[in-house]
C-alpha positions as CSV (number, residue, x, y, z in Angstrom):
1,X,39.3,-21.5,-12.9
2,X,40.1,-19.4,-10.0
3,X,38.8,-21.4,-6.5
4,X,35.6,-19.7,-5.0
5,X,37.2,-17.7,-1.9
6,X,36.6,-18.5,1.6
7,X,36.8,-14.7,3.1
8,X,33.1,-14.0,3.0
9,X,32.3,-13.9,6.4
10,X,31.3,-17.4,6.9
11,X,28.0,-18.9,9.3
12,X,28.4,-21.7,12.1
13,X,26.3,-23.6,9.1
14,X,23.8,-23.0,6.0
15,X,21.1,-23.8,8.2
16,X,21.6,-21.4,11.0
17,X,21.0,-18.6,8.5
18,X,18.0,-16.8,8.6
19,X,18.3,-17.2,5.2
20,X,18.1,-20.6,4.8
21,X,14.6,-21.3,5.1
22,X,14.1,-19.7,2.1
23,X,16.4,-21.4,-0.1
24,X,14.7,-25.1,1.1
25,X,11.4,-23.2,0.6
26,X,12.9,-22.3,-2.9
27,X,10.9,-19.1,-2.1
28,X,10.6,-16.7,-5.2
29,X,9.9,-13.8,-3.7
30,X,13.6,-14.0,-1.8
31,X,14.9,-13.7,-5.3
32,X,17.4,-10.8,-5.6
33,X,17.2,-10.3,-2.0
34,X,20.3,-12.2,-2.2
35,X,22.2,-15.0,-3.3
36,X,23.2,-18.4,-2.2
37,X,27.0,-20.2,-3.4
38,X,28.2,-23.8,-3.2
39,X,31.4,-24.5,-2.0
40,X,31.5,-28.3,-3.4
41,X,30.3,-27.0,-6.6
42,X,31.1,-23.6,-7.5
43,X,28.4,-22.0,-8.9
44,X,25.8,-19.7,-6.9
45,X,22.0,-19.6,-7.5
46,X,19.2,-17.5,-7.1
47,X,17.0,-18.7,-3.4
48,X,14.2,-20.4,-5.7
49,X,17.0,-22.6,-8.0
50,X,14.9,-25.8,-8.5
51,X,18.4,-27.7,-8.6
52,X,19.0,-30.6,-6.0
53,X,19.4,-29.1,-2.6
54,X,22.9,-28.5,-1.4
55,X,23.8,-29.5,2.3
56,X,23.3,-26.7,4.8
57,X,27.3,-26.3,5.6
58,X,28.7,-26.5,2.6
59,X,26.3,-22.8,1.9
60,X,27.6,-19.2,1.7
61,X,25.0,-16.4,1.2
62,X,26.0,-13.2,-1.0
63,X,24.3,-10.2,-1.1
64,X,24.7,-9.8,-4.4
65,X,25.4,-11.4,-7.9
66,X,29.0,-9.5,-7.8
67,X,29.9,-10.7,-4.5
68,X,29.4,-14.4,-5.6
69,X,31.4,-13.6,-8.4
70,X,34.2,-11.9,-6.7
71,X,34.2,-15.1,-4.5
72,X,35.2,-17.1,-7.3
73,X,31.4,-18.7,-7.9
74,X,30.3,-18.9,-11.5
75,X,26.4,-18.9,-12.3
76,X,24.1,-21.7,-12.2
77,X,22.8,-23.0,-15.0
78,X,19.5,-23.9,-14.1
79,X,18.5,-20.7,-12.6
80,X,20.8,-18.4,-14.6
81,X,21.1,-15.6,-11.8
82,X,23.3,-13.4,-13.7
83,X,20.5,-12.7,-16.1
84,X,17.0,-10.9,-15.1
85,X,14.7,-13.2,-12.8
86,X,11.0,-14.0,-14.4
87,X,9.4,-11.7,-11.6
88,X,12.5,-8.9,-12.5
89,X,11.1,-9.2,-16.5
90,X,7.2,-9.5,-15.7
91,X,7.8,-6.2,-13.9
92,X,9.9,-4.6,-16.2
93,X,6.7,-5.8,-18.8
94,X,4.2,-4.6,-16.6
95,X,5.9,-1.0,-15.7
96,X,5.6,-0.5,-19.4
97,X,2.7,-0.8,-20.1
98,X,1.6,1.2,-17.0
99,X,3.9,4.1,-19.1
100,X,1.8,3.4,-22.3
101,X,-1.8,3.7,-20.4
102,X,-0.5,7.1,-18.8
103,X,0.6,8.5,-22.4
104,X,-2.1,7.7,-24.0
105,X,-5.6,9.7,-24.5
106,X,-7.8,7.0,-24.6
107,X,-6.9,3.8,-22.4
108,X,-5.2,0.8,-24.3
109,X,-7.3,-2.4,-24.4
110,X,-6.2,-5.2,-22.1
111,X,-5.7,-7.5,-25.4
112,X,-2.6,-4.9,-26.9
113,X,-1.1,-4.0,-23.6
114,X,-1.1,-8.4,-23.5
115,X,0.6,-8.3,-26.8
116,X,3.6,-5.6,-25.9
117,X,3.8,-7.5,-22.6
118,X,4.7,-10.8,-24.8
119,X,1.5,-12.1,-22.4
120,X,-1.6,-13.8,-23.1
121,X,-4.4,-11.3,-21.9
122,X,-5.2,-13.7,-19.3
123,X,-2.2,-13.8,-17.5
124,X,-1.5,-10.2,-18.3
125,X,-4.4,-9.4,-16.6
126,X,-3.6,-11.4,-13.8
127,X,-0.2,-10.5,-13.6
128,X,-1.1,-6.8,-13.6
129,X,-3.2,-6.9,-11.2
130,X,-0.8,-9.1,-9.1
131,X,1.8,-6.3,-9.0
132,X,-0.1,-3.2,-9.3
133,X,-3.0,-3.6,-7.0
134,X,-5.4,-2.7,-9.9
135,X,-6.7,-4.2,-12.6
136,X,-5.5,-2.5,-16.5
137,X,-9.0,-0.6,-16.4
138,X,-8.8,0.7,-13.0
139,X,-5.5,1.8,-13.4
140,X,-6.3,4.1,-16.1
141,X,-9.2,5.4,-14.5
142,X,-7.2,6.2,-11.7
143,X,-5.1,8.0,-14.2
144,X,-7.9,10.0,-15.7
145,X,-9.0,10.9,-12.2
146,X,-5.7,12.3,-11.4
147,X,-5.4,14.2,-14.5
148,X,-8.7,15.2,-14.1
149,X,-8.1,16.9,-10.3
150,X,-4.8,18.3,-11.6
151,X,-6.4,20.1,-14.7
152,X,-9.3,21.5,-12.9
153,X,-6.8,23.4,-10.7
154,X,-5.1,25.3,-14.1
155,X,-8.6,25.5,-15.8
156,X,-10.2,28.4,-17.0
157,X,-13.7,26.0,-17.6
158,X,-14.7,22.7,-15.7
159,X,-16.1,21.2,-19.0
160,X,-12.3,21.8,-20.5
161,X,-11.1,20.1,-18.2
162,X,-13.4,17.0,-17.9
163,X,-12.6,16.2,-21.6
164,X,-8.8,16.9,-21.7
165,X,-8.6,13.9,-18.7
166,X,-10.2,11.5,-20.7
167,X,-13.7,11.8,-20.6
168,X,-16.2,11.1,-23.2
169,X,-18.8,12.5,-22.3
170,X,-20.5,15.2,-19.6
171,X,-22.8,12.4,-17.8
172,X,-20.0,9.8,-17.4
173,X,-18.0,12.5,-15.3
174,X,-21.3,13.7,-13.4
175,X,-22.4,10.1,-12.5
176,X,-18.8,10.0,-10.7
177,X,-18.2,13.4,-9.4
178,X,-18.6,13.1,-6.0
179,X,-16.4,9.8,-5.8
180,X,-13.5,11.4,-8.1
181,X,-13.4,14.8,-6.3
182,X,-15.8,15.0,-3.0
183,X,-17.0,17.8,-3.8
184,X,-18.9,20.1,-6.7
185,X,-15.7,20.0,-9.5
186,X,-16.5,24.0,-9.7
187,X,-15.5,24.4,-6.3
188,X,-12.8,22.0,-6.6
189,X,-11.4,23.9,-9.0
190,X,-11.7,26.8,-6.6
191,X,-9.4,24.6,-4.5
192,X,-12.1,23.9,-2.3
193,X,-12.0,27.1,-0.6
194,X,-15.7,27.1,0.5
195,X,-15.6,23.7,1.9
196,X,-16.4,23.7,5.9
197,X,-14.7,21.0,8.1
198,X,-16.0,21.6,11.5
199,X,-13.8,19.9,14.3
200,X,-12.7,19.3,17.8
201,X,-10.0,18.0,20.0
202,X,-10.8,15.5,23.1
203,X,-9.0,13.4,25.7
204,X,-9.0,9.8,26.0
205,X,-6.7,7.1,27.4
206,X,-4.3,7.1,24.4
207,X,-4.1,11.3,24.8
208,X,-5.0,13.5,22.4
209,X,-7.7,13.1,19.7
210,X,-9.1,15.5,16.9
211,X,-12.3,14.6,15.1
212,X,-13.1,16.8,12.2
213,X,-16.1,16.2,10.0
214,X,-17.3,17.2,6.6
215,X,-20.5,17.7,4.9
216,X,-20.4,14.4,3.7
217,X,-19.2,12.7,7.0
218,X,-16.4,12.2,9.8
219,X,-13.4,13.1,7.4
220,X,-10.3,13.0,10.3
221,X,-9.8,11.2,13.1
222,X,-6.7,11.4,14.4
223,X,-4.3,10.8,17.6
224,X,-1.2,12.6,19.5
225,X,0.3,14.0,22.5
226,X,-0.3,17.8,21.1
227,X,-4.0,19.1,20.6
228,X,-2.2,22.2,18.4
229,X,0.3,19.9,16.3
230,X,-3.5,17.7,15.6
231,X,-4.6,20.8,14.4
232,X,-1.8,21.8,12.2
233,X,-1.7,17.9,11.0
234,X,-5.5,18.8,10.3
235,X,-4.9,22.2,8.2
236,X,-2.3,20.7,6.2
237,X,-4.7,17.4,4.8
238,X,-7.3,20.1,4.2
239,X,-5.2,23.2,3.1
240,X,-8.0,25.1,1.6
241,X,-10.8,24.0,3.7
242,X,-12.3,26.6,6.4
243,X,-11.9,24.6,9.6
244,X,-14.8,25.5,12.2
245,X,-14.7,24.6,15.6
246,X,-17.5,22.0,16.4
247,X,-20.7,22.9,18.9
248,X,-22.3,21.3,21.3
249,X,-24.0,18.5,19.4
250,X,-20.7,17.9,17.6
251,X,-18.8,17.3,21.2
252,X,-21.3,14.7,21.4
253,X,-20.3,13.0,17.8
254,X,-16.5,13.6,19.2
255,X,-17.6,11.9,22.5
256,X,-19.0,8.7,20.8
257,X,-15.3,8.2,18.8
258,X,-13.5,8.4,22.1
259,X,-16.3,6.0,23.9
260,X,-15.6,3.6,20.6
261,X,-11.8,4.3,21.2
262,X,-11.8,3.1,25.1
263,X,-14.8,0.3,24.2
264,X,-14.4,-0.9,20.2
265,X,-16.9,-3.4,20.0
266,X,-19.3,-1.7,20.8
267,X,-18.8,-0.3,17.2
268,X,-18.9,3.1,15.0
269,X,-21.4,3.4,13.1
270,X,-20.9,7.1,12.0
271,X,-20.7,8.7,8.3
272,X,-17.6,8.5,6.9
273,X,-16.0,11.1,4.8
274,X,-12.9,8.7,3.0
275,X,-10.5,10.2,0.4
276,X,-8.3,8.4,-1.2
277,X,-6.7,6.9,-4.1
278,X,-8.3,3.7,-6.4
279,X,-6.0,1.6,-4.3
280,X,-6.0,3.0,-0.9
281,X,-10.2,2.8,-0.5
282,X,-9.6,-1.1,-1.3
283,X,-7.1,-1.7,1.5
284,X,-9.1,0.6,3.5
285,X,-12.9,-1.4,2.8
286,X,-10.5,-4.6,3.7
287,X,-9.4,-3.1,7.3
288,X,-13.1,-2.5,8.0
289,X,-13.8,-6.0,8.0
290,X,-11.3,-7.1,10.5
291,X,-13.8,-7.9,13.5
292,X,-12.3,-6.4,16.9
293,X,-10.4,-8.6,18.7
294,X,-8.8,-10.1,15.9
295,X,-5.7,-9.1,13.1
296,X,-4.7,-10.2,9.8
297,X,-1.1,-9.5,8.1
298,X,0.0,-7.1,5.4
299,X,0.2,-10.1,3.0
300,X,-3.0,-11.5,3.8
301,X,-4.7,-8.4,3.3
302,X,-2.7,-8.0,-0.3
303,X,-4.2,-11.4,-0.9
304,X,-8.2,-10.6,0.2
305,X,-8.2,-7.5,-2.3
306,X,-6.1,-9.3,-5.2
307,X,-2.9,-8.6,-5.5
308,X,-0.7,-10.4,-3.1
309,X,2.3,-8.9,-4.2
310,X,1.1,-5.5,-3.4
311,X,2.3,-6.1,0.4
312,X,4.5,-2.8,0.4
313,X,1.9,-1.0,-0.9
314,X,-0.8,-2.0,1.5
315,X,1.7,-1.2,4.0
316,X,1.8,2.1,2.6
317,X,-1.8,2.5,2.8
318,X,-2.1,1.8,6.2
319,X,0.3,4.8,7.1
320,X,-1.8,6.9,4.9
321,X,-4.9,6.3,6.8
322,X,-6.6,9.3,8.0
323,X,-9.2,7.6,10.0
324,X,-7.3,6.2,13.5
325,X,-9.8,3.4,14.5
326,X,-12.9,3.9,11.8
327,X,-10.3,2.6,9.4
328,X,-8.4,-0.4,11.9
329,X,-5.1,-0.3,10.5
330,X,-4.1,-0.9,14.1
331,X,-5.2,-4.5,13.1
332,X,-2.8,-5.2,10.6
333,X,0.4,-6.7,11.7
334,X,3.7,-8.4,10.3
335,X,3.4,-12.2,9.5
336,X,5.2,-13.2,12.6
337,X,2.3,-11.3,14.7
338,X,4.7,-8.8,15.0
339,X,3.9,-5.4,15.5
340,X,5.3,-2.8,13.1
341,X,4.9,1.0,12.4
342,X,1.7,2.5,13.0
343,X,0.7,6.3,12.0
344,X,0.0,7.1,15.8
345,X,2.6,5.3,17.5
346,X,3.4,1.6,17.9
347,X,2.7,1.9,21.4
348,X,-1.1,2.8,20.9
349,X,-1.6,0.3,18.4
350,X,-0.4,-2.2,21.3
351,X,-3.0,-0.7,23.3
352,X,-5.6,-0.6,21.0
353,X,-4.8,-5.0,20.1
354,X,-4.6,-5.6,24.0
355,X,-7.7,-3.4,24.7
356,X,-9.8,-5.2,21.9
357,X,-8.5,-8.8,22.9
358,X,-9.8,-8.0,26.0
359,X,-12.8,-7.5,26.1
């Protein structure tokens, strides 16, 4: 056997490796991120091997399952890293069956998608939900809903489209018309051309700020350096809307946002107009409860709606927000306390943290 090579660029010591922790945490989740060799041994492992732990110095990382093995490392037997991890297959299982729900016309029970899955329904269920952010029957109505927005665009009749998405009946769609499209679906098919959005631009300490509200309630609330790019940014989240500037009484509704902007406990306590996807309104509900003055990670808010793996996706949520403050994704912030991206600037998410802290 070929003696594992010692040109990959090697640490002062295993332990001085970022790295490292999670191998002695045996962390799962660092599983593909990269690999972890033994020198006295010969064989490289996946981070979350549950073999004896190797000394710190006598570890080199890899990048990748190739690199280990153009080092001259074999694969561990225990872990078996050259084959897919458990999380790699129960993703693989649960991508699949998110394929079959999407191809079919009425919505697989939870028990057969367990069955193709190799799953008990249980754990499929929990698994699903895990990595997906919904649950099996969420997902597909999420999927219905989408069809249903994308026929109505192409259709000649509502009706035809309500029952080509995957409706049974007439009143099941009514009783969730408004949630699905926020709006009549005749004029959603009409691309929502006679919809009104009434807005305004103000100043406050962080610049700019355009508050634009609906008939159902404040719809946009969003922050810049440019009152016309806000504007644009506004047109193209409602491209078939009729923007309206605001009167008097709505300067007053646009001075409240900007007094809740420079004081946030004082609340908001306003109508709000939120669209968004099955997904996105649950990360969104969990923002709202953050109390001012305080923050939660990305992982922890994966975890208070049920899926803690969703972290990216919750991340992804948080840049979708279209409610700057309403919705407090300035609150969410890495696990270190870190701060990271933010829609509006990371700069104004620091000022929004300090502000709230100190008062």
């Amino acid at each position: 056997m070929k003696a594992p090579s010692n040109t990959t660029r090697r640490p002062e010591s295993g332990a001085a490796d970022p790295r490292w922790a999670a191998v002695v945490a045996r962390d799962p989740e660092a599983d593909g991120r990269f690999y972890y060799a033994v020198i006295t041994t010969g064989v490289y492992c996946r981070p979350s091997c549950p073999t004896r732990l190797a000394r710190a110095e006598h570890v080199r990382f890899h990048p990748t399952r190739e690199s280990a093995e153009r080092a001259g490392f074999r694969p561990c037997k225990r872990c078996r890293p050259d084959e897919p991890s458990l999380a790699e297959k129960r993703v693989s299982a649960i991508a699949a069956a998110c394929r079959t729900i999407e191809a079919s016309e009425t919505p697989p029970g939870v028990d057969a998608l367990a069955r193709e899955a190799g799953m008990s329904s249980s754990h499929f269920h929990r698994v699903f939900r895990e990595l997906i952010g919904l649950t099996p029957r969420q997902y597909a109505a999420a999927r219905r809903d989408r069809r249903l927005r994308d026929g109505l665009r192409g259709a000649r009749r509502v009706t035809d489209a309500i029952f080509d998405s995957g409706f049974n009946t007439l009143s099941r769609f009514y009783e969730r018309a408004d949630e699905v499209l926020g709006m009549a679906p005749d004029r959603y098919r009409k691309g929502g051309a006679s919809a009104i959005i009434r807005f305004a631009v103000g100043e406050c300490s962080l610049g700019s700020i355009l508050v634009a509200e609906s008939e159902r309630g404040v719809c946009a609330i969003l922050l810049g350096d440019d009152p016309d790019a806000l504007a644009r940014e506004l047109q193209d989240q409602f491209p078939n809307a009729t923007l309206a500037g605001g009167d008097r009484a709505f300067e007053a509704l646009v001075a409240t946002v900007v007094g809740f902007v420079e004081a946030p406990r004082t609340g908001l306590d306003l109508p709000l107009d939120v669209r968004g996807t099955a997904f996105q309104q649950r990360v969104w509900r969990a923002l709202r409860e953050i109390p001012a003055g305080e923050t939660a990670s990305y992982a922890e808010i994966a975890q208070r709606i049920g899926a803690p793996r969703a972290v990216r996706a919750v991340a992804g949520a948080c840049a979708n927000n279209p409610l700057a403050v309403a919705i407090p994704c300035h609150r969410v912030v890495r696990k270190d306390a870190g701060l990271s991206g933010y829609r509006w600037g990371v700069e104004r998410k620091r000022a929004l943290l300090e502000r709230e802290a100190g008062q």
